[in-house]
MARBA-3410 file (N, C-alpha, C, O; in Angstrom, 1 decimal):
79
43.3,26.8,139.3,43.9,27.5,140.4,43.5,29.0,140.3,43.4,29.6,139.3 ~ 43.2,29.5,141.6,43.0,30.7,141.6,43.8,31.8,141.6,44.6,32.0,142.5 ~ 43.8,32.4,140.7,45.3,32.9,140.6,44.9,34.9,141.7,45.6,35.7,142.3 ~ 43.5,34.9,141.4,43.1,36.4,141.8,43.8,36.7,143.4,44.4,37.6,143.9 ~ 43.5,35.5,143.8,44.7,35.5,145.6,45.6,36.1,145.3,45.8,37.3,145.3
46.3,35.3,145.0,48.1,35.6,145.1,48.2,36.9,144.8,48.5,37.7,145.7 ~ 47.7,37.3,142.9,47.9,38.4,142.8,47.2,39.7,144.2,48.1,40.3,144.7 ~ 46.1,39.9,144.5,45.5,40.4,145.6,47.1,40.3,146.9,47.3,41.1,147.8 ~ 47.7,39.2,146.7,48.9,39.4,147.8,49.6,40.0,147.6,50.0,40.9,148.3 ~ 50.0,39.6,146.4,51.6,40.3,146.2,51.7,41.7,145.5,52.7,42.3,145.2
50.2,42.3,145.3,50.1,43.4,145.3,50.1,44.4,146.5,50.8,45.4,146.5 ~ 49.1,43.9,147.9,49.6,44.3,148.9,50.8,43.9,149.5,51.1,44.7,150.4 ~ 51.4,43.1,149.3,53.2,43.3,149.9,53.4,44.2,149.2,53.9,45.1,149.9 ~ 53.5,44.5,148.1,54.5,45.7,147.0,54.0,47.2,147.7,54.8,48.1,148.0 ~ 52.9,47.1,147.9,52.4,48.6,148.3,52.8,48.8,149.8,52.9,49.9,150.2
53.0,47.6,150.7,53.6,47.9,152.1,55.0,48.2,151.6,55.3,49.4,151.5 ~ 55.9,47.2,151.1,56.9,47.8,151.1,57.3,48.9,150.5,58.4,49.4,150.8 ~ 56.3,49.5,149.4,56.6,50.7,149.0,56.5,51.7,149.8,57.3,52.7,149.6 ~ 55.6,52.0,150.9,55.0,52.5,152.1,56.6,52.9,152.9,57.1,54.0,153.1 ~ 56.9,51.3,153.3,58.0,51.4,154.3,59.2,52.0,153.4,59.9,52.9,154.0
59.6,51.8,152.2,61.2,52.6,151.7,60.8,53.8,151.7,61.8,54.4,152.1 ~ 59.8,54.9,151.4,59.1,55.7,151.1,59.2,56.6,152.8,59.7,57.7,152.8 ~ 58.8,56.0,153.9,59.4,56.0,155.2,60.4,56.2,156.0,60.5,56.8,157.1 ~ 61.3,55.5,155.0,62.6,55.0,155.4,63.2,56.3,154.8,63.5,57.3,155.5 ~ 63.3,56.4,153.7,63.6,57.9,152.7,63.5,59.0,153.5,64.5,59.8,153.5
62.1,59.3,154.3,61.7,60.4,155.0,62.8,60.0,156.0,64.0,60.2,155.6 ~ 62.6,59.4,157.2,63.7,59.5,158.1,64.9,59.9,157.8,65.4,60.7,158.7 ~ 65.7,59.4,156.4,66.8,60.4,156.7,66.9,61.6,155.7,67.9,61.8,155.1 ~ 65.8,62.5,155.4,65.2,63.3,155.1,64.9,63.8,153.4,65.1,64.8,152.8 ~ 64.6,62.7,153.1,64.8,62.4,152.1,63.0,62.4,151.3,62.3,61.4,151.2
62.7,63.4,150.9,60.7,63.8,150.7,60.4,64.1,149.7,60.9,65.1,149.1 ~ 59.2,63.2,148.9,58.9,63.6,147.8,59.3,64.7,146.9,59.4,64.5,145.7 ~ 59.4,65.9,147.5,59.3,67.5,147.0,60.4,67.9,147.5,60.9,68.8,146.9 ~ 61.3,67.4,148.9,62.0,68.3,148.8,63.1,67.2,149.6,62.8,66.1,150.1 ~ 64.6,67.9,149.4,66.0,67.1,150.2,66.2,67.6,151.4,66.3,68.8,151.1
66.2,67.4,152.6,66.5,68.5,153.6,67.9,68.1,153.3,68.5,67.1,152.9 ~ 68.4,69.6,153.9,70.1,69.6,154.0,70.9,68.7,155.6,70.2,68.4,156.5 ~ 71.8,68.6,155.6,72.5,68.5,156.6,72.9,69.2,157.4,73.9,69.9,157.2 ~ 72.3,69.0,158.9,72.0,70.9,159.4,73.6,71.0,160.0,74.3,72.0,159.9 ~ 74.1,69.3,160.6,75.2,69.7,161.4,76.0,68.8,161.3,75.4,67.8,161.6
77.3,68.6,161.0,78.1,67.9,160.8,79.6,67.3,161.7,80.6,68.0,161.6 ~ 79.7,66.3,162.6,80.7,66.7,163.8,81.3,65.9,162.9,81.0,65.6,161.7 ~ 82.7,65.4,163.8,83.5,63.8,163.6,83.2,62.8,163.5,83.8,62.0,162.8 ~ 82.1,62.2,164.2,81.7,60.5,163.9,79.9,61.1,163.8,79.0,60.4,164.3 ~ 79.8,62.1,163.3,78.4,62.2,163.0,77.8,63.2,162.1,78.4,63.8,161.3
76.5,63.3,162.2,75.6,64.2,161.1,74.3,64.2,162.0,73.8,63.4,162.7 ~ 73.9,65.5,161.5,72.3,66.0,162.1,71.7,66.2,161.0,72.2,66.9,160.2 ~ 70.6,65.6,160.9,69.1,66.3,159.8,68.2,65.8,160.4,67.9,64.8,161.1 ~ 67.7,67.2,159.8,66.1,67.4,160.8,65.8,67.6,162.2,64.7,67.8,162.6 ~ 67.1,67.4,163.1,67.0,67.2,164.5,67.7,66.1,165.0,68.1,66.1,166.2
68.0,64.7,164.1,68.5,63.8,164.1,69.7,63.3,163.9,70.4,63.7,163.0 ~ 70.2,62.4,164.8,71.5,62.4,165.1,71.7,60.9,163.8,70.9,60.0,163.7 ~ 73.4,61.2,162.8,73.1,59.9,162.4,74.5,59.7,162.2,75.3,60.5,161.8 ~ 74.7,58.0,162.5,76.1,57.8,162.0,76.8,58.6,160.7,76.2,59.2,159.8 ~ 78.1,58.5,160.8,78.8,59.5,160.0,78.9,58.8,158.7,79.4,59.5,157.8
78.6,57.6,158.3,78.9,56.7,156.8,77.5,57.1,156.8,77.4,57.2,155.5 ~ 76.4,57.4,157.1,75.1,57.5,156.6,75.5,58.5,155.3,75.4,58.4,154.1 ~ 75.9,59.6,156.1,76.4,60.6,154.9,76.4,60.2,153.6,75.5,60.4,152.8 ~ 77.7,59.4,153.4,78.0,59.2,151.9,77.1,58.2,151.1,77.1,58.2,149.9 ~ 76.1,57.2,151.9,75.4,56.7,151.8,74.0,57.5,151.3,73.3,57.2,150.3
73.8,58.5,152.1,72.8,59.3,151.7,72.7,60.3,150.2,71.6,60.6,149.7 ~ 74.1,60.8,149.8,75.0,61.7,148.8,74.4,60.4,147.5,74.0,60.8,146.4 ~ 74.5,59.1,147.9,74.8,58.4,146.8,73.1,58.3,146.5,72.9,58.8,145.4 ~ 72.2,58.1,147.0,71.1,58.0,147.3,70.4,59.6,146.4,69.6,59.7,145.4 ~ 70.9,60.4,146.9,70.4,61.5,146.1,70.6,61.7,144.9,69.7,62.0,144.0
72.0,61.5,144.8,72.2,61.7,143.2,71.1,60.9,142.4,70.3,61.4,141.7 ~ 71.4,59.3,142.8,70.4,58.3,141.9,68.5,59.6,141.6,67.9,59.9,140.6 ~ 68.2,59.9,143.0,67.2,60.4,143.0,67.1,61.9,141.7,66.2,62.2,141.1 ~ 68.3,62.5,141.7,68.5,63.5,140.8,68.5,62.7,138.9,68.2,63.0,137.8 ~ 68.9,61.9,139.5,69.3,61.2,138.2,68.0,60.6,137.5,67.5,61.0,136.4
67.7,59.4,138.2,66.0,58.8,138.0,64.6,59.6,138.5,63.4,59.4,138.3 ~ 64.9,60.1,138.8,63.3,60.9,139.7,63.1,59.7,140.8,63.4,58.5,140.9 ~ 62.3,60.8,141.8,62.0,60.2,143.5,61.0,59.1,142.9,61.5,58.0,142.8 ~ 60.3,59.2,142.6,59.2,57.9,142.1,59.6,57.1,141.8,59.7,56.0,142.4 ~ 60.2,57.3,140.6,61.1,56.2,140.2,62.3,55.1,140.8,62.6,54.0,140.3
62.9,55.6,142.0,63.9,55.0,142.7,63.4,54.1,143.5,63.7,53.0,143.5 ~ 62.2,55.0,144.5,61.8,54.5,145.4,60.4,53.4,144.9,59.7,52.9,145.8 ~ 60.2,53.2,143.8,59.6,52.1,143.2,60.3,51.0,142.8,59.9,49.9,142.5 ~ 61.4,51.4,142.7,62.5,50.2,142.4,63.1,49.4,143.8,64.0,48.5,143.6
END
């Protein structure tokens, strides 16, 4: 069996999906080097970067950071 395939696959899936969480991170502002803050904060919402985002994103995002304070960006977002 040729095993060089698979590996050659499932090495490219790991690197797309690292691509896309890596992506995903940026969108809610979340960048190698740097955290952007939360520019604006209403009742059922939050702005960063320009972007309007559900209001549970928040604490979802707080939790997200910490880990990133805690493990390093590489490290999270490899996990």
């Amino acid at each position: 069996m040729d095993k060089s395939k698979i590996i050659l696959f499932s090495d490219t899936i790991r690197n797309k999906l690292y691509k896309e969480v890596k992506g995903k991170a940026s969108y809610f502002g979340i960048l190698p080097n740097k955290i952007l803050d939360v520019d604006q904060e209403f009742v059922d919402s939050i702005v960063i970067n320009g972007k309007v985002f559900n209001k549970k994103i928040k604490e979802q995002r707080k939790e997200l950071i910490r880990k990133i304070n805690d493990e390093g960006y590489e490290q999270l977002i490899d996990e």
